[in-house]
N, C-alpha and C positions, 0 to 999 in steps of 0.2 A: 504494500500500500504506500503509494506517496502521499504528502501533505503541503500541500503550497499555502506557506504564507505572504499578503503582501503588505506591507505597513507603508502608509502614507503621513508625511510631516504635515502638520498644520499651517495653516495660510496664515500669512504677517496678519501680525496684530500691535499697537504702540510696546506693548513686552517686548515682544522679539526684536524690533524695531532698537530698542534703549537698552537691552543685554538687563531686561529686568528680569526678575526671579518671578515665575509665575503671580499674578496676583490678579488674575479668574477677570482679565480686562477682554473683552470680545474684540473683535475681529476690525479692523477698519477697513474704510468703502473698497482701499484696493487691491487687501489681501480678500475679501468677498468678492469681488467681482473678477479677479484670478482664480479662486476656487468655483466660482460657479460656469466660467468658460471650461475651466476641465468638465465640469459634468458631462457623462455620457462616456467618457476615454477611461472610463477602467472596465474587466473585462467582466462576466457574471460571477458575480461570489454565490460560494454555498453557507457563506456563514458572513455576516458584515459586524464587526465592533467597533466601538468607539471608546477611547482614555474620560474620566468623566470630566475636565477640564470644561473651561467654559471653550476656548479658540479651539477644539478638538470636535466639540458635538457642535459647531454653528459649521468649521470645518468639511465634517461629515454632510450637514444639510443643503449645504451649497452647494457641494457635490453631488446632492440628489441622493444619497445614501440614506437609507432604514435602518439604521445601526444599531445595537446593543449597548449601554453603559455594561462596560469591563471592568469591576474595580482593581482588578489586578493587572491591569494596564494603566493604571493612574502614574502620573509623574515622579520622579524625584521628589523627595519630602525637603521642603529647602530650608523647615524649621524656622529661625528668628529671622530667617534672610528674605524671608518671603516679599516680595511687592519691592524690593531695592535694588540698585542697578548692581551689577556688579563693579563698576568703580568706584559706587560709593561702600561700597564694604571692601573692598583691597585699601581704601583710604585709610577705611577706622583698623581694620582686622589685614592689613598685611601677611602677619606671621599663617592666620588661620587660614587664607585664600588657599598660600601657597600648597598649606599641606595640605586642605582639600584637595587641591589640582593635583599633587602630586602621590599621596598615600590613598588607593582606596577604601580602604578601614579609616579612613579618618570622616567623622561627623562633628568637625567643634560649630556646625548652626543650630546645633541640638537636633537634628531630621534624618536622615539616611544616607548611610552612606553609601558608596560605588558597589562597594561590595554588599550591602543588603540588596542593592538596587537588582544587582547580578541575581543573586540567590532568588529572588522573589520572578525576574523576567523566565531564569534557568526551570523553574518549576511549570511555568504559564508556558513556555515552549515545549515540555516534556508534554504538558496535556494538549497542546496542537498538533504534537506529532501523531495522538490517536485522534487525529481527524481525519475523516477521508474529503480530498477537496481542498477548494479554495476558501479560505481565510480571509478578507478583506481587512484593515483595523487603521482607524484614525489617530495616531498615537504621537505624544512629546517627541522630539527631537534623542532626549535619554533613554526613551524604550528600545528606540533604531539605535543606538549606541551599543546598548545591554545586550540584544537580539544579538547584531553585529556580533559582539564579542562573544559570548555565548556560543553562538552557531559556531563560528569559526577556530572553540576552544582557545582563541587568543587570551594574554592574560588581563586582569581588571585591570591594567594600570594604562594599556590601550585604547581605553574607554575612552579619552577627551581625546584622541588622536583620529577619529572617525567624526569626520564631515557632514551633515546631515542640512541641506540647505530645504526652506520651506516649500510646501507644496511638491515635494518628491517623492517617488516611490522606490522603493528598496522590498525586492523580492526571495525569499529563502525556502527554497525545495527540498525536503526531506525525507527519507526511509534510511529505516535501518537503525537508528542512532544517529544518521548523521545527514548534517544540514552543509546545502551550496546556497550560495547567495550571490543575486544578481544584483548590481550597485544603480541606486542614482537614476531611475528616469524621473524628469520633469514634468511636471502635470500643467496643462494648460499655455503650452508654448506655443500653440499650433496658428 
């Protein structure tokens, strides 16, 4: 049996846009109106989910998608950092950015770390592998990170070294135990 999953990045929104930490701000006019020209350009799912995120289900809608909230597809916990850019917390928290960036056991936001993040996508992949079919999932930019490195047995620390630009699809085919991943198409380029 294979498993195809294909995880799509959410359309800008002023977050993404200011390298803020999630803080549940929706979508603005022209990451919506780039998410809803892709609509129709992904192919039939047998299963469609969505991250419960606010920019992940307006994401999914735009695209014409009937998605499921997944709570184990939920973001990064970004803990005390929530709703702040990240240079305004490398200002105050220098020491703590770094070793977030660079230890994945480290969580000094109070929230999750790389490696919980790991642990919890590595479980939500194990139960997609007993899927028969297509996958569809509207998911954080850190799920596609976690997936990525997951699938690829690469190690957690890999994690912030994978690219994930908005509104792209990142596909990963499995049997057996083991997952291929196709990188990066763009959605609504057309």
């Amino acid at each position: 049996m294979t498993s195809r999953v294909m995880l799509i990045s959410p359309a800008l929104n002023p977050s993404l846009r200011q390298a803020r930490f999630d803080d549940g701000c929706s979508l603005d006019t022209a990451g919506a109106l780039r998410a809803r020209s892709a609509a129709g350009a992904l192919p039939a799912a047998d299963r469609t989910l969505v991250s419960p995120t606010v920019r992940c289900r307006e994401t999914a809608s735009e695209l014409g998608l009937d998605a499921a909230a997944s709570p184990g597809l939920d973001g990064l916990d970004p803990g005390r950092w929530r709703g702040r850019t990240l240079d305004e917390v490398g200002a105050a928290e220098p020491e703590e950015v770094a070793r977030w960036l660079t230890d994945p056991l480290a969580a000094p936001h109070g929230g999750e770390s790389v490696h919980q993040l790991c642990l919890r996508i590595s479980r939500w992949l194990d139960e997609a592998a007993r899927f028969s079919g297509l996958t569809v999932a509207v998911v954080e930019p850190e799920i596609v990170r976690a997936v990525t490195v997951c699938a690829l047995g690469a190690p957690e620390s890999a994690f912030w070294r994978v690219d994930v630009p908005p509104l792209s699809a990142t596909e990963f085919t499995g049997r057996a135990g083991r997952w291929n991943v196709a990188l990066g198409t763009t959605l609504g380029t057309r």
